[in-house]
N, C-alpha and C positions, 0 to 999 in steps of 0.2 A: 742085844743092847750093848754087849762087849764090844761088838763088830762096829757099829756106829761110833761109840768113843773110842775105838783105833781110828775108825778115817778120819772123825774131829781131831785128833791129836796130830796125826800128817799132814791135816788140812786141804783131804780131799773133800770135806764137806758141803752139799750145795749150796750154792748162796742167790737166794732169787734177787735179779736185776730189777733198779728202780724202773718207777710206769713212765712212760711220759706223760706231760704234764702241758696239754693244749693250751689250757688259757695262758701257764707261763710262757710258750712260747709265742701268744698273741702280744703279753704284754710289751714281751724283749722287743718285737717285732716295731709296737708303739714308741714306746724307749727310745730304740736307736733310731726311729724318723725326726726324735728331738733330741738327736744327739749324744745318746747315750748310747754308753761301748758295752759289753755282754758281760755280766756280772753274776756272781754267786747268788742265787738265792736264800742258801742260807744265813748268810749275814745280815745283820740287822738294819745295814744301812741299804742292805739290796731289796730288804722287803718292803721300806719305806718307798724305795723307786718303781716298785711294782704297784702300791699303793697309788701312787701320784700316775703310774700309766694308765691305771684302772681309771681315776678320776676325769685325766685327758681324755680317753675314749668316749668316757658320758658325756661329757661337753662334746664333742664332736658329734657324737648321735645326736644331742638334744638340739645340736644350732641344724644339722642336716634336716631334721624332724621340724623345726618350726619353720626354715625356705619352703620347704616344700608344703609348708599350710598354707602360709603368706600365698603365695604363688596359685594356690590353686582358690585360696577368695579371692584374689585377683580375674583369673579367669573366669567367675563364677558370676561374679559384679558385673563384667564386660559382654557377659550374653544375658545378663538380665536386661529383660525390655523398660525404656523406662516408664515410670509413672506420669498418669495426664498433668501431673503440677509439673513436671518438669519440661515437658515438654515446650516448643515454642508457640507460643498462643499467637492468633492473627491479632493483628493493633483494632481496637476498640473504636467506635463510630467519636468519640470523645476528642482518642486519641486524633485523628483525620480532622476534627474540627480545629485542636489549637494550631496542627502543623499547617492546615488551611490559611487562618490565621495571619500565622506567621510569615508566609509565603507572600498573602496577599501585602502586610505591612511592608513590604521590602520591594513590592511593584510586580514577583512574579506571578505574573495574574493565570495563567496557564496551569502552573502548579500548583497553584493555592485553588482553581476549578475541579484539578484530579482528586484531590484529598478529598475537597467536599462533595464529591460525588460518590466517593469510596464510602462517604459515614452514610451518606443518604442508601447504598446498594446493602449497610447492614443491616440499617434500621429506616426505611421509607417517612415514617412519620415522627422524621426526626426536625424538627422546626430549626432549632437553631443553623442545621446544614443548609437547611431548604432558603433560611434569610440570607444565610454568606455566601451560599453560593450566588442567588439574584443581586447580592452587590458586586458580587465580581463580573456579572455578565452585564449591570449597568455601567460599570466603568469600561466596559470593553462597546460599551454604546450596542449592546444587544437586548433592545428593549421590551421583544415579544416573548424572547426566552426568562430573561428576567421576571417577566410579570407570570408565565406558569408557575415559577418555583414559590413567588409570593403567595401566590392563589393554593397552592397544595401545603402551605405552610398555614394558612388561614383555614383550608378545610379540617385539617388539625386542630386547631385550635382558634376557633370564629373571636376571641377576646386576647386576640396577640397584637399588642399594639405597636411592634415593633413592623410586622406585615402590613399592617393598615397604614402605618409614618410610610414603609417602605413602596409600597403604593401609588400611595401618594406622588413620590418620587420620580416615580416610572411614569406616572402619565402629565405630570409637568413635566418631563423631557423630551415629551412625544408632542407638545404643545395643550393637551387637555388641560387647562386649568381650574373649569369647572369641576371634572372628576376628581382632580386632587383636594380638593377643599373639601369634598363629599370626603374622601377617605380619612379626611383630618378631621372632620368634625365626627365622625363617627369615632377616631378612635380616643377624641376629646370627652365625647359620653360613654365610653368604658371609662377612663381614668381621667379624670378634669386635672390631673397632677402631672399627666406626661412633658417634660421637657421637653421631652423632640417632636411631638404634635405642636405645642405652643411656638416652637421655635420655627418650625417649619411652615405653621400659617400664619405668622408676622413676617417671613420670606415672599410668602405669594401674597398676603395683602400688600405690604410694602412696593411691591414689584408690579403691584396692581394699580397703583397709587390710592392706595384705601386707608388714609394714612391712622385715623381714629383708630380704626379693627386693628392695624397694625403695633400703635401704640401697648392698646390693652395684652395682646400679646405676646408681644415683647419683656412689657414687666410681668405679665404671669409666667415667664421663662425666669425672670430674676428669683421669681421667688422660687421656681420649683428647681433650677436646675444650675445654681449655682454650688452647688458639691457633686452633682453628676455628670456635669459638661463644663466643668471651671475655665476650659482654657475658651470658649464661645462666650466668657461675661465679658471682657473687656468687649470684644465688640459690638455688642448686643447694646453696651450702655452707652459706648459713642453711637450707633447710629439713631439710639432713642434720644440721644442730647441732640442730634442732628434734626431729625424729624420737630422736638419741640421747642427748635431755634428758628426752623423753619417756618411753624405754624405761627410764632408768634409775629411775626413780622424782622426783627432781628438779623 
């Protein structure tokens, strides 16, 4: 015991060396990337710096930690397959009807044939296709194809009057005028109210010079189809003023 307090009194005594101290040298290391010069750590304004290293560091792990989330829902979203709603769905027999339509209104008769033959390959017993396309191949003066498409529109539906008018049509342009009058009066006893029946046999009576039959249906077109075919009233009513200036002598 002696012996030891003489070498404490010479100050040969051992004195164990501090540890080092890893994370402080992590934080210095953070520090001085923001500009900070190497500082005591025991001072108090050095432990605040150490403090605020420590903080930098977690933001930097936590922004490193959320890239690399982002990034990989990113990648995760980009190999999912997608769902059948999103997908591109093929255009609807509907859809081929208006662009028909529209094709036809504008004189391309060619493209306004493709569309409505697209809606007829989705759905065959689709009527509405089957009458615009037979108007398109009447205006193209094709009057045998015309006339299948009305008949496969009629076999659909035997009480389609717009087939039976449509008919009609085809075989007055072929010269039958007997058959068309059949097809008008047939689709006259389905609906005594059709406008375009009415309108279309005071055409062939007229044109036949049958002027009485003519007369009568002519006004039964005023009354039925003067809000469904308004821009055919003016004419319908001069030629009915015509025909009964005519009969009378006048």
């Amino acid at each position: 015991m002696s012996a030891i307090l003489d070498a404490l009194r010479r100050g040969h005594a051992r004195v164990t060396p501090p540890r080092p101290n890893p994370g402080a040298a992590h934080t210095d290391a953070v520090l001085q990337t923001f500009g900070y010069t190497r500082f005591n750590p025991a001072a108090p304004v050095n432990r605040l710096r150490r403090l605020v290293g420590y903080l930098l560091s977690a933001v930097v792990f936590a922004i490193t930690l959320w890239t690399v989330a982002v990034w990989s829902a990113q990648a995760s979203t980009a190999r999912r397959p997608l769902p059948p709603s999103a997908k591109a769905r093929p255009a609807s027999a509907e859809t081929h009807n208006n662009l028909g339509v529209l094709y036809r209104e504008k004189g391309l008769l060619d493209a306004a044939a493709r569309h409505f033959q697209r809606a007829i390959a989705i759905d065959p017993r689709d009527t509405r296709a089957r009458n615009n396309l037979g108007l398109v191949l009447v205006r193209q003066r094709r009057f045998a194809a015309a006339a299948i498409q009305f008949h496969a529109a009629l076999a659909t539906d035997p009480k389609s009057i717009e087939a039976l008018v449509n008919l009609s049509t085809v075989e007055k342009e072929s010269g039958r005028r007997d058959r068309a009058r059949t097809w008008l009066v047939r689709a006259l006893e389905i609906d005594g109210r059709s406008a375009d029946a009415h309108y279309n046999l005071a055409r062939l009576e007229d044109e036949a010079g049958n002027a009485p039959d003519a007369v009568t249906h002519y006004r039964a077109f005023l009354q039925c189809g003067a809000t469904t075919r308004p821009a055919l009233v003016k004419e319908v009513q001069r030629r009915l003023e015509e025909i009964l200036v005519s009969a009378s002598g006048f």
